[in-house]
C-alpha positions in Angstrom: 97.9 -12.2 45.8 100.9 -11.8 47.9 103.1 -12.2 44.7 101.1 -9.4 43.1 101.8 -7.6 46.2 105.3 -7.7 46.2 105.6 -7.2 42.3 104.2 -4.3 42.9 106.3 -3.1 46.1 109.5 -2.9 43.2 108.0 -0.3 41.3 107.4 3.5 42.5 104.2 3.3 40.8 103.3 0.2 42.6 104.4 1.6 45.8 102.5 5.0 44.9 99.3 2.3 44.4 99.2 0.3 47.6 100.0 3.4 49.3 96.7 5.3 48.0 95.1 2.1 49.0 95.9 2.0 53.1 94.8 5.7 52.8 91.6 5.2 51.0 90.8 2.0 53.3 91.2 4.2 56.7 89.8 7.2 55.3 86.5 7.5 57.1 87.5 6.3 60.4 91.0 8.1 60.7 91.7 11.4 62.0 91.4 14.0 64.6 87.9 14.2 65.5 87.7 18.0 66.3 88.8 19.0 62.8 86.5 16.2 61.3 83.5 17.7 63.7 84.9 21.5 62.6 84.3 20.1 58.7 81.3 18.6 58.5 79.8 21.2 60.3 81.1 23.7 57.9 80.0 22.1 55.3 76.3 21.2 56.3 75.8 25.1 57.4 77.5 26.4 54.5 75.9 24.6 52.2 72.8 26.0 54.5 73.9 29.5 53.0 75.7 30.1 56.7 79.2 32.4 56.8 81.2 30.0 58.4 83.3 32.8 59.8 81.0 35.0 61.7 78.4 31.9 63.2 78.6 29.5 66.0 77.8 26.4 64.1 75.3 24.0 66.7 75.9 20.1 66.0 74.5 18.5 63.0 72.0 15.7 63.9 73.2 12.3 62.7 76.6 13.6 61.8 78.1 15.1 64.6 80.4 12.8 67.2 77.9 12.4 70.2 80.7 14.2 72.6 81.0 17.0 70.7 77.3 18.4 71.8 79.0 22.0 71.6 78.2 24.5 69.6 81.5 25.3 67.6 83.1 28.4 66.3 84.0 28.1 62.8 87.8 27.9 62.2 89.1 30.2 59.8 90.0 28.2 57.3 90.6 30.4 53.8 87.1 30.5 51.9 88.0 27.7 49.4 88.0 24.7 52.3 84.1 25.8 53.3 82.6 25.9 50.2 84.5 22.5 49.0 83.1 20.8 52.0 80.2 22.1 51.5 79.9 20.3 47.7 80.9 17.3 49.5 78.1 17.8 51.9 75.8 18.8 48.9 77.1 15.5 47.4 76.6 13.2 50.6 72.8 14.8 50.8 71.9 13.2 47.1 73.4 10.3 47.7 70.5 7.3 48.8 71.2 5.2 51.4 74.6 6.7 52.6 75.5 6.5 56.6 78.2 9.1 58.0 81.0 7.4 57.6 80.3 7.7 53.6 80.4 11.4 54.2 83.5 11.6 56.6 85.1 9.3 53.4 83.6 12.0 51.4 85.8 14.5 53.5 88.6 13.2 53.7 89.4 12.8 49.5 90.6 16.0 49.1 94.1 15.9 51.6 94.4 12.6 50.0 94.4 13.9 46.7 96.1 16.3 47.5 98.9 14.1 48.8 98.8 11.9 45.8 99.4 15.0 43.2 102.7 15.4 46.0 104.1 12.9 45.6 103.3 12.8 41.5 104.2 16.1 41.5 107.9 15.4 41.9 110.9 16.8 40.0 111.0 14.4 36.7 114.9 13.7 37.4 114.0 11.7 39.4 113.2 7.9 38.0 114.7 4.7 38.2 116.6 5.6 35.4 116.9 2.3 33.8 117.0 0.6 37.1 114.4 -2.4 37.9 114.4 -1.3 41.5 113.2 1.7 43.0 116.1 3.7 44.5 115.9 4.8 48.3 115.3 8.1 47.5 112.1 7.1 45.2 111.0 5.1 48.0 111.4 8.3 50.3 108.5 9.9 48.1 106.1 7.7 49.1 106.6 7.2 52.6 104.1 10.0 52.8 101.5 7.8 51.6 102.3 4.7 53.6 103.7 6.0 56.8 100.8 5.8 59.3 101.5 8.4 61.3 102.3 10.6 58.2 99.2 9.6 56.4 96.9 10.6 59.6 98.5 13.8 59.7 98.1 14.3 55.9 94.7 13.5 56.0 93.4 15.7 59.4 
């Protein structure tokens, strides 16, 4: 395993990989808990048929963090970020069996997708060019994934 590991540290790709894997592993427990608690309460009342602009949104029961008992103003996000948590929170209700934490992973996969298309998203200059090794510079473009710090502000 920990020769896969570092074959696959040489390659951007690789790198790009193990990267999306911390991220995807921390996902549902990682982040700020206001703005988790400020999306999953947009997305149950807007999927409710709520404005999430113009209401005070009260806690959800079995979702919301148990210190967080206040009722919230919905942050005014632009209107695309409400109505995609609230598919995700249309998603999370079908699902059978799911706890929370599935729906805070739920959540979370759009910043990291977004990151991911980042960093693949890159000018295609840049390569390793016939080289084995990934340069620094490659490297540099997927710290974003990897970084902890970096990845829990990506992903908040």
């Amino acid at each position: 395993m920990i020769r896969n590991l570092r074959a696959l540290s040489k390659t951007p790709r690789g790198l790009l990989l193990i990267g999306f894997c911390i991220r995807e592993a921390f996902s549902f427990w990682t982040g700020h808990p206001y703005d988790l608690e400020v999306w999953l309460r947009n997305g149950f009342f807007v999927s409710q048929g709520a404005n999430p602009y113009s209401a005070y949104m009260a806690p959800v029961p079995g979702l919301s963090f148990a210190y967080l008992s206040d009722r919230l103003a919905g942050v005014g996000y632009l209107p695309l970020w409400p109505l995609i948590v609230a598919s995700l929170y249309r998603i999370y209700s079908i699902l059978p069996g799911i706890s929370r934490f599935g729906f805070y992973f739920l959540l979370k996969q759009p910043p990291i997708i977004g990151d991911v298309v980042l960093v693949l998203s890159r000018p295609p200059g840049v390569g390793t060019q016939g080289r084995s090794r990934p340069s620094r510079f490659e490297i540099l473009d997927v710290v974003p994934l990897c970084h902890p710090h970096l990845r829990d502000l990506g992903s908040v």
